[in-house]
CHARMM-style PDB file with segment names, atoms N, HN, CA, C and O in Angstrom:
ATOM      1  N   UNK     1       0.828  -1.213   0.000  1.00  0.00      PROA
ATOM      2  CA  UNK     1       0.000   0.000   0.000  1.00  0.00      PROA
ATOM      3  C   UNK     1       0.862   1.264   0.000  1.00  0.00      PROA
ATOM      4  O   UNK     1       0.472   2.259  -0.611  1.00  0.00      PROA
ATOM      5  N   UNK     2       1.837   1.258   0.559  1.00  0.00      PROA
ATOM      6  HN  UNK     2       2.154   0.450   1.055  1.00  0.00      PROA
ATOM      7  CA  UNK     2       2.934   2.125   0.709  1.00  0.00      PROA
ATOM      8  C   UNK     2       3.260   2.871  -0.894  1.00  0.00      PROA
ATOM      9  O   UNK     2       3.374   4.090  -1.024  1.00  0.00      PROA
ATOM     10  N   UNK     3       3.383   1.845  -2.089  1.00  0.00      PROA
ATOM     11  HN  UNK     3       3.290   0.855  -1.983  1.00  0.00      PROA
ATOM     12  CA  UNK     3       3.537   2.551  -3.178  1.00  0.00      PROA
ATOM     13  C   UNK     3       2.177   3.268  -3.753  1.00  0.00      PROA
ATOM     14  O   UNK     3       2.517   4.194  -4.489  1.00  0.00      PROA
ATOM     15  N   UNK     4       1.203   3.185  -3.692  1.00  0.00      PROA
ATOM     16  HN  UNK     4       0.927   2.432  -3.094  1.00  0.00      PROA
ATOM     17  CA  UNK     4       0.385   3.431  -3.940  1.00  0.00      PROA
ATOM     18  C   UNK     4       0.198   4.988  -3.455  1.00  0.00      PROA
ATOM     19  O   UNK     4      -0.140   5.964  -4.124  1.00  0.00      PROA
ATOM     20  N   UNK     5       0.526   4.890  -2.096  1.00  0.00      PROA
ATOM     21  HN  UNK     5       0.801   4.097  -1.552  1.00  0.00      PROA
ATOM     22  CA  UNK     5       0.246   6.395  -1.232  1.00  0.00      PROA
ATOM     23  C   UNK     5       1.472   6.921  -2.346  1.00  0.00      PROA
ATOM     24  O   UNK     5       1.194   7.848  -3.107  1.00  0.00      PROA
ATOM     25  N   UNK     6       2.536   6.419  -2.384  1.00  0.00      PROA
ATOM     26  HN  UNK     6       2.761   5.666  -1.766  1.00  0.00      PROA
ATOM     27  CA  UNK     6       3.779   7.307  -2.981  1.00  0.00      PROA
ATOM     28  C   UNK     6       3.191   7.763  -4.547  1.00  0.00      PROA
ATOM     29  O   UNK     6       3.327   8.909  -4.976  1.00  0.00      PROA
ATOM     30  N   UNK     7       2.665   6.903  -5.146  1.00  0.00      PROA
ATOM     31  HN  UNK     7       2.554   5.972  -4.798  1.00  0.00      PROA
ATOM     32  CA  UNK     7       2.597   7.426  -6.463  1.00  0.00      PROA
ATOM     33  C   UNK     7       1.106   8.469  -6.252  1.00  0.00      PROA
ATOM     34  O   UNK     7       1.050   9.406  -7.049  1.00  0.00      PROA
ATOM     35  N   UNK     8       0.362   8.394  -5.612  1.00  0.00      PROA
ATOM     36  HN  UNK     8       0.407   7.633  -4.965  1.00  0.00      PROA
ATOM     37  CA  UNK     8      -0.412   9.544  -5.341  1.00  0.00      PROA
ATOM     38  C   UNK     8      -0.125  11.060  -5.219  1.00  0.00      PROA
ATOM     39  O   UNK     8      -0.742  11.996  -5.728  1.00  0.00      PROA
ATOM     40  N   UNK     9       1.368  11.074  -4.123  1.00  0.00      PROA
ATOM     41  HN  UNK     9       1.869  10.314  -3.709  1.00  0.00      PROA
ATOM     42  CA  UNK     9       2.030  12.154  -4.251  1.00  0.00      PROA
ATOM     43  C   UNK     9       2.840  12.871  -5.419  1.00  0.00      PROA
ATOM     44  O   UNK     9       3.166  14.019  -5.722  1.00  0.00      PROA
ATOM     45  N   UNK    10       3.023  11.302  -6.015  1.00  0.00      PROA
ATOM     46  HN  UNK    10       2.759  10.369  -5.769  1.00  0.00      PROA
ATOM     47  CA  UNK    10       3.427  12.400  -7.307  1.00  0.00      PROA
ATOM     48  C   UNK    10       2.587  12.774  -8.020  1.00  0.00      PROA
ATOM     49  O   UNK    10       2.706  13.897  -8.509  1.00  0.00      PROA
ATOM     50  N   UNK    11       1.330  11.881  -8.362  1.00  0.00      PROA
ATOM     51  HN  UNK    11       1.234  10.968  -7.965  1.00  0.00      PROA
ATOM     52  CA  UNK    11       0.088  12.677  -9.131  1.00  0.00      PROA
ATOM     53  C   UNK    11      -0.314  14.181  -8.579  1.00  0.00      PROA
ATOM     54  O   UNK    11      -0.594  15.169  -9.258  1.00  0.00      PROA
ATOM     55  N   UNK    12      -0.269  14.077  -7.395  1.00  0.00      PROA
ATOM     56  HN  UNK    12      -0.042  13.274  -6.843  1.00  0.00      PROA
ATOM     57  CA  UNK    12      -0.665  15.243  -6.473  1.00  0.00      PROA
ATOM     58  C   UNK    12       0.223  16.635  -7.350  1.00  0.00      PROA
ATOM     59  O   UNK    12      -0.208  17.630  -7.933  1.00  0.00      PROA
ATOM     60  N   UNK    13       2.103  15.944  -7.009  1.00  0.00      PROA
ATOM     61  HN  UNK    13       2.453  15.136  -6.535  1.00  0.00      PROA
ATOM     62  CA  UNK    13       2.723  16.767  -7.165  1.00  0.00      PROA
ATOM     63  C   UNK    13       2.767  17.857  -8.548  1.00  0.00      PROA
ATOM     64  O   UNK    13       3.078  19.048  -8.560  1.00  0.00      PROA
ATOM     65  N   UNK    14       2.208  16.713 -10.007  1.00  0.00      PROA
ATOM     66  HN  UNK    14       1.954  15.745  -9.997  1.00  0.00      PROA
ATOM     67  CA  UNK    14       2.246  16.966 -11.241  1.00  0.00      PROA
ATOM     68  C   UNK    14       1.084  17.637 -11.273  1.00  0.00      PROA
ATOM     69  O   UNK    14       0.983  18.549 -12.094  1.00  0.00      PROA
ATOM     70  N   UNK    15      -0.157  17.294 -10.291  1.00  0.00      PROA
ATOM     71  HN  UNK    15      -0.075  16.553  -9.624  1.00  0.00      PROA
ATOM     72  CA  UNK    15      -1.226  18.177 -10.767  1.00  0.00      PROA
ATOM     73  C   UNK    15      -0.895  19.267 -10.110  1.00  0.00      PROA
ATOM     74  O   UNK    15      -0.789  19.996 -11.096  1.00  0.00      PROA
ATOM     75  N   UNK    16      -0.672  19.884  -9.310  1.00  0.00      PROA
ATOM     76  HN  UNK    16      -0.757  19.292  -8.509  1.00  0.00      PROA
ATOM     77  CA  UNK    16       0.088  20.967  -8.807  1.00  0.00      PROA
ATOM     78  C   UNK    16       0.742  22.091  -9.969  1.00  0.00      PROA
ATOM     79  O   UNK    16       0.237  23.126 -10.405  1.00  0.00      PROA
ATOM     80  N   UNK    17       2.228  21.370 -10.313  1.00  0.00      PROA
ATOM     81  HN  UNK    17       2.639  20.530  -9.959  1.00  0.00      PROA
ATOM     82  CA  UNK    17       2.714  21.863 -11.441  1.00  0.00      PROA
ATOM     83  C   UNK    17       1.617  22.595 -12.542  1.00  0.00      PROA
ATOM     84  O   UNK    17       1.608  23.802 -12.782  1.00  0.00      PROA
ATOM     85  N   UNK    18       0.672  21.558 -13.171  1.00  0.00      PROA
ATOM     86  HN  UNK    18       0.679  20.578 -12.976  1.00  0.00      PROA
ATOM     87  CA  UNK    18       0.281  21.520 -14.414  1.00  0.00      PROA
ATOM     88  C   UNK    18      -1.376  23.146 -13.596  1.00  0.00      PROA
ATOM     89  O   UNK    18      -1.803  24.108 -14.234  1.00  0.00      PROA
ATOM     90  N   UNK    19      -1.741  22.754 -12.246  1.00  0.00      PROA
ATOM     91  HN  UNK    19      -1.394  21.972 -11.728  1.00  0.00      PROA
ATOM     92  CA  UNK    19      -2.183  23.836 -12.276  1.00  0.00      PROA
ATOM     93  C   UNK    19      -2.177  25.246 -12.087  1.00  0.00      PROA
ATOM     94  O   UNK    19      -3.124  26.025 -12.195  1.00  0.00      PROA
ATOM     95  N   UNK    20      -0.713  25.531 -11.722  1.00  0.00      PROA
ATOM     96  HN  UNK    20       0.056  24.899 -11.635  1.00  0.00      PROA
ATOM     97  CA  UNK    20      -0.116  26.652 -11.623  1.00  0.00      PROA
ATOM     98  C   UNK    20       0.534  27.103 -13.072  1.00  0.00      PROA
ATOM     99  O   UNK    20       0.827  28.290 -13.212  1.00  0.00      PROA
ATOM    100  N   UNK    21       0.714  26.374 -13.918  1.00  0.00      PROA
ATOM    101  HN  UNK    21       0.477  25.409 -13.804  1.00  0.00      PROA
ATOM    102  CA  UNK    21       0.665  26.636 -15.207  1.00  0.00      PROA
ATOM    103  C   UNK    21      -0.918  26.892 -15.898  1.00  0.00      PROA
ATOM    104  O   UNK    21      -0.441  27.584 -16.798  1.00  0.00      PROA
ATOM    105  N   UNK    22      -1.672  26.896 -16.059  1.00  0.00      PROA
ATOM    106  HN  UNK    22      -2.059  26.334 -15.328  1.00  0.00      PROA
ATOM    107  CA  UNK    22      -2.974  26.895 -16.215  1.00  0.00      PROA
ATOM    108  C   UNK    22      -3.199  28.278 -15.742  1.00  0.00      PROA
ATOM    109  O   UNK    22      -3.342  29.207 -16.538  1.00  0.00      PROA
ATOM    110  N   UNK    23      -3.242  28.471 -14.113  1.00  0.00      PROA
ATOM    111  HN  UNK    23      -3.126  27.717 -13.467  1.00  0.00      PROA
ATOM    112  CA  UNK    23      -2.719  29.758 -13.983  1.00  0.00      PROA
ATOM    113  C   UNK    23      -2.151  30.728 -14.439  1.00  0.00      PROA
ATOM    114  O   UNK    23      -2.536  31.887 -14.599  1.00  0.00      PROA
ATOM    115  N   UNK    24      -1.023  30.134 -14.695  1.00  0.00      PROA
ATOM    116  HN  UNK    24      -0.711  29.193 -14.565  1.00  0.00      PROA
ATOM    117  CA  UNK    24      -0.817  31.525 -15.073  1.00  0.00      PROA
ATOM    118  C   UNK    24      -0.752  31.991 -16.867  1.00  0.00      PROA
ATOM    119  O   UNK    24      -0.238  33.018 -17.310  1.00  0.00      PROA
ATOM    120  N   UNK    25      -1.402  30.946 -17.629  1.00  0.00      PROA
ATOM    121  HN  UNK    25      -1.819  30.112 -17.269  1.00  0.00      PROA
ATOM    122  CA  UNK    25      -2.244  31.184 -18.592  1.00  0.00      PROA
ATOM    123  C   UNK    25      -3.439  32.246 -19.101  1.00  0.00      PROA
ATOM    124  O   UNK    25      -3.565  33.062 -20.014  1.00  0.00      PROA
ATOM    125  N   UNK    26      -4.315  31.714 -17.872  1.00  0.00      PROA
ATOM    126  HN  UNK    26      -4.213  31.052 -17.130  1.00  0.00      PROA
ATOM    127  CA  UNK    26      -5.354  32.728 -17.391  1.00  0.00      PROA
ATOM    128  C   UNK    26      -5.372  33.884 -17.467  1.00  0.00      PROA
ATOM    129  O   UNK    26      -6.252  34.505 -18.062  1.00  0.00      PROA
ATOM    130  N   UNK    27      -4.102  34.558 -16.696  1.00  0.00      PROA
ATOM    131  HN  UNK    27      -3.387  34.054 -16.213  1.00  0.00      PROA
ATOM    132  CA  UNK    27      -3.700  35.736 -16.214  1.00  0.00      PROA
ATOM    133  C   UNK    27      -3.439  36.210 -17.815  1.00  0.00      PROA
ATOM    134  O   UNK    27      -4.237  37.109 -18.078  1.00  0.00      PROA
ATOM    135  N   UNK    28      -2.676  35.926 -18.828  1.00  0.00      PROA
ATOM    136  HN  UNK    28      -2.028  35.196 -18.614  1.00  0.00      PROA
ATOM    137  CA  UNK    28      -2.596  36.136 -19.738  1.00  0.00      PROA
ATOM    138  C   UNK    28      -4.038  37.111 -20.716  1.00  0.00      PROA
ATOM    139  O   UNK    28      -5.037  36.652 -21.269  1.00  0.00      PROA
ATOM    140  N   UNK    29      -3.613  38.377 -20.600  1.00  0.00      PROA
ATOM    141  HN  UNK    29      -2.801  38.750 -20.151  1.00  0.00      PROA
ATOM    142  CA  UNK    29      -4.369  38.715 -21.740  1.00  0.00      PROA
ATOM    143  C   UNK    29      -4.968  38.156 -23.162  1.00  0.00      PROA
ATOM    144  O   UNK    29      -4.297  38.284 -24.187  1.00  0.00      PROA
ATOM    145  N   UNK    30      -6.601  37.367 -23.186  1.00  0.00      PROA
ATOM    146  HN  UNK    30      -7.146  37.263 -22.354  1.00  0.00      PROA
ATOM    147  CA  UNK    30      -6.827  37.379 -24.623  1.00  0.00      PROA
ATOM    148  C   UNK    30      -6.482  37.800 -25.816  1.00  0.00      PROA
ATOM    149  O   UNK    30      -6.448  37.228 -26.905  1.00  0.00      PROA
ATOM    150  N   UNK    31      -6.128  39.305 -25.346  1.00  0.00      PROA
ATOM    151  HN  UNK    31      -6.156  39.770 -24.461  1.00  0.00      PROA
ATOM    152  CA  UNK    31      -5.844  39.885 -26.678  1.00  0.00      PROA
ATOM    153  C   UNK    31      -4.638  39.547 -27.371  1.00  0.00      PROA
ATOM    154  O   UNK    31      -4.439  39.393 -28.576  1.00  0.00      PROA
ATOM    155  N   UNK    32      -3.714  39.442 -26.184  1.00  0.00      PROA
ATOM    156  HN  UNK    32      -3.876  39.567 -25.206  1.00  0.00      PROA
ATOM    157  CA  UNK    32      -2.098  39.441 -26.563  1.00  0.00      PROA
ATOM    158  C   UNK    32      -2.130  37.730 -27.020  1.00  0.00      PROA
ATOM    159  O   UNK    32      -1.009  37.334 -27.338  1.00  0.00      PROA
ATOM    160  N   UNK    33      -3.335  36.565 -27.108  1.00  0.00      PROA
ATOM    161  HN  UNK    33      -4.246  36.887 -26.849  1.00  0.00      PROA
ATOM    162  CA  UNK    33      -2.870  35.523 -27.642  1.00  0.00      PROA
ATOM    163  C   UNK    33      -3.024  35.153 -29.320  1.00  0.00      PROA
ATOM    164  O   UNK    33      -2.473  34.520 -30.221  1.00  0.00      PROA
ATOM    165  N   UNK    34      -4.374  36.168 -28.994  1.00  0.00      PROA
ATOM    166  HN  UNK    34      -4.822  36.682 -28.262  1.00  0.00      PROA
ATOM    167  CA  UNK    34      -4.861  36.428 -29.792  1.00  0.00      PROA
ATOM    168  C   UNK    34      -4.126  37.119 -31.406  1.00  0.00      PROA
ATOM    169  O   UNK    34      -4.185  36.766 -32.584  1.00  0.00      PROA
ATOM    170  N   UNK    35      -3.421  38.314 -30.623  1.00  0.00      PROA
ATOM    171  HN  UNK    35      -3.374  38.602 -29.667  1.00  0.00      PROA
ATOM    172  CA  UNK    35      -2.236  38.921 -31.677  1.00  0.00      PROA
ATOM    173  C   UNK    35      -0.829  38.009 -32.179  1.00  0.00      PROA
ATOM    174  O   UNK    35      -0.067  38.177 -33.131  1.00  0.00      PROA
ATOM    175  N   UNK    36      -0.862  37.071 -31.186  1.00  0.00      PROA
ATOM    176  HN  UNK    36      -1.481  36.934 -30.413  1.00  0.00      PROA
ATOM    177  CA  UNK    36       0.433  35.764 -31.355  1.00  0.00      PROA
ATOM    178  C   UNK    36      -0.339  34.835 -32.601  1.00  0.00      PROA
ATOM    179  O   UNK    36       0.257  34.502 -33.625  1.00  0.00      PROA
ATOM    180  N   UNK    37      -1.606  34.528 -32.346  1.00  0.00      PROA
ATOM    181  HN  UNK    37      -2.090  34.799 -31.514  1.00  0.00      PROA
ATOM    182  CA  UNK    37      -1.671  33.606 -33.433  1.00  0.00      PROA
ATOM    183  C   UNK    37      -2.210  34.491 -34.831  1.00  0.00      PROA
ATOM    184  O   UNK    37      -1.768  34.274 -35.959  1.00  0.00      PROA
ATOM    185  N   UNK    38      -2.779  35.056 -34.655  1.00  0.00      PROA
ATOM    186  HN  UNK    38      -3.138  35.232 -33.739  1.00  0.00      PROA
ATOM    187  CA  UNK    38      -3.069  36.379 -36.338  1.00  0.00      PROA
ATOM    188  C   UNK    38      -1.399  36.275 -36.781  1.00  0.00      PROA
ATOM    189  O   UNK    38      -1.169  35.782 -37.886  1.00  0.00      PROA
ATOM    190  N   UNK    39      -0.229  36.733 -35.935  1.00  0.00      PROA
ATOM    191  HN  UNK    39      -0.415  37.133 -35.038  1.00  0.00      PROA
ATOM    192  CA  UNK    39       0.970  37.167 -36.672  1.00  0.00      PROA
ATOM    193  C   UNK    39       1.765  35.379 -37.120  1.00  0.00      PROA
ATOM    194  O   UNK    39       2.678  35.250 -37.936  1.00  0.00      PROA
ATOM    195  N   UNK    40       1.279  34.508 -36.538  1.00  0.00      PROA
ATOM    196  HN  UNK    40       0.538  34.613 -35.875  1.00  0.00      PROA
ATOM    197  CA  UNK    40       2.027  32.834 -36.689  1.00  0.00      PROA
ATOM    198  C   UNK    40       0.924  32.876 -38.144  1.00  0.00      PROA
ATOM    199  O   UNK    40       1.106  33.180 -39.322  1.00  0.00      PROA
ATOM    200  N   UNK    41      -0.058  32.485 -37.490  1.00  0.00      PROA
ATOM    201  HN  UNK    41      -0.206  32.238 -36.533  1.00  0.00      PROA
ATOM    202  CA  UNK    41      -0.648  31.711 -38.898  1.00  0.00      PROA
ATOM    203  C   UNK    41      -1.373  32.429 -40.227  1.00  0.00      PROA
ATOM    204  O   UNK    41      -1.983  33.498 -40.217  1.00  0.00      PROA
ATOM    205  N   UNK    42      -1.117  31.471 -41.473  1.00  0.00      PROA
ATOM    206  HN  UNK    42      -0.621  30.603 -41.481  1.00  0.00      PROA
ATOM    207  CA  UNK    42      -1.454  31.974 -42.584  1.00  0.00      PROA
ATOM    208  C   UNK    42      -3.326  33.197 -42.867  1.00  0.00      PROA
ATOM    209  O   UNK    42      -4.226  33.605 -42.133  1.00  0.00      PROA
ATOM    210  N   UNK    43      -2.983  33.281 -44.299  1.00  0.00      PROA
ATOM    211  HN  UNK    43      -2.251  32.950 -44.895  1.00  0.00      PROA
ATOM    212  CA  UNK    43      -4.155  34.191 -44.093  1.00  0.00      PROA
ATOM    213  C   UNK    43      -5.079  33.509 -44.110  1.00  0.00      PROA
ATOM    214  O   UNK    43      -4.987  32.324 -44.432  1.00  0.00      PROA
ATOM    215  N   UNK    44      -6.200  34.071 -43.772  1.00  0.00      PROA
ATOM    216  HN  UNK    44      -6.274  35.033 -43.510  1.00  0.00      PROA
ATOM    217  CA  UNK    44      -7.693  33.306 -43.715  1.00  0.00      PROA
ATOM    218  C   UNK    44      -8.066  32.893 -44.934  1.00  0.00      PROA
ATOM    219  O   UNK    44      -8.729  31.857 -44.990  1.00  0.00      PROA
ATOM    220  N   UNK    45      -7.680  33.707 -46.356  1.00  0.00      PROA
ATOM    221  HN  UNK    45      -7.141  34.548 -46.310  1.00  0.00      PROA
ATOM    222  CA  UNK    45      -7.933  33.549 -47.564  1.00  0.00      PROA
ATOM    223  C   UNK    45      -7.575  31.925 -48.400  1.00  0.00      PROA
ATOM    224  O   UNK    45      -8.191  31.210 -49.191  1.00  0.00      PROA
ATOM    225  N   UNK    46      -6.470  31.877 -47.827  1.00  0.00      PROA
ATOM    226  HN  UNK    46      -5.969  32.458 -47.185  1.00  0.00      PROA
ATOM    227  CA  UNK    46      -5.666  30.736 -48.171  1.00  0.00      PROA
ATOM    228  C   UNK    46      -6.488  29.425 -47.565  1.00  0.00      PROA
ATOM    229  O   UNK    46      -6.779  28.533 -48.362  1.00  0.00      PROA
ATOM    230  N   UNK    47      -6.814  29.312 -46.370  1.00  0.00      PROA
ATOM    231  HN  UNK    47      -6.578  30.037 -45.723  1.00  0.00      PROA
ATOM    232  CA  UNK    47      -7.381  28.446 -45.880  1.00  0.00      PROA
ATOM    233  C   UNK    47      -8.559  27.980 -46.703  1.00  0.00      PROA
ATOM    234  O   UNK    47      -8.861  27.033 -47.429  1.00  0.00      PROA
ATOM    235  N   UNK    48      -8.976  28.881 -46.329  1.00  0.00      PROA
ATOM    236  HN  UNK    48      -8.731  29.650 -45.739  1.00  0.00      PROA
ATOM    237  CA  UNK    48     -10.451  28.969 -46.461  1.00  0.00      PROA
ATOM    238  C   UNK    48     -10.658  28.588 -48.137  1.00  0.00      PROA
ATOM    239  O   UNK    48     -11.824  28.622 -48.531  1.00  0.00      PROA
ATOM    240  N   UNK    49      -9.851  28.315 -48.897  1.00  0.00      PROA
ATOM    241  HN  UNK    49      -8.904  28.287 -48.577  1.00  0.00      PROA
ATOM    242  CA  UNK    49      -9.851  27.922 -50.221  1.00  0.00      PROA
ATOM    243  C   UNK    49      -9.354  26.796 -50.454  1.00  0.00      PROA
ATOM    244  O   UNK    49      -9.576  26.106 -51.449  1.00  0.00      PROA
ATOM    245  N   UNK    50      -8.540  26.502 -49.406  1.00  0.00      PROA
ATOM    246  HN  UNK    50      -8.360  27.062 -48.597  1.00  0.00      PROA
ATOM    247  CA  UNK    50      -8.111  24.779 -49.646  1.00  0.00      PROA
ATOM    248  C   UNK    50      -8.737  23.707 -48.916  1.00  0.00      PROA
ATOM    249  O   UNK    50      -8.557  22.490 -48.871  1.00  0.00      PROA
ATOM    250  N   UNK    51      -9.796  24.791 -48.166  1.00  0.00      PROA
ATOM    251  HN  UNK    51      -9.942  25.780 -48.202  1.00  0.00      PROA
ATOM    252  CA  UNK    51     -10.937  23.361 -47.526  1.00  0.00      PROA
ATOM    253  C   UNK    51     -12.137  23.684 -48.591  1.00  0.00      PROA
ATOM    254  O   UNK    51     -12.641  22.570 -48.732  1.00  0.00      PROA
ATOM    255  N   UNK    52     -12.722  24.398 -49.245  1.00  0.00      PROA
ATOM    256  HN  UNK    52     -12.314  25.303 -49.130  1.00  0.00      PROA
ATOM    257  CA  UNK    52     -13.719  24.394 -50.384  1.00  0.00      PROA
ATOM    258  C   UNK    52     -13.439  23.858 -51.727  1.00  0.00      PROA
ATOM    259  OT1 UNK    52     -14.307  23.893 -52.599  1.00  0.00      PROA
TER     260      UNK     52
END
């Protein structure tokens, strides 16, 4: 039973991690992710013609 409690703590520990990242996601302005993906990805034009 002993491993069991142990590997709990690390689930514990990783969900921890993974929700303080999430966090501080959040905090992140929409807008500013918003302006990251408009300037990464192609134009809408392009797309939008190779799925029709």
């Amino acid at each position: 039973m002993e491993d069991a409690g142990n590997d709990m703590a690390k689930i514990q520990a990783e969900l921890l991690k993974l929700t303080e990242q999430i966090a501080r996601i959040n905090e992140t302005p929409l807008d500013i992710l918003c302006e990251n993906v408009d300037s990464e990805s192609p134009s809408p034009d392009t797309t939008s013609s190779t799925e029709a």
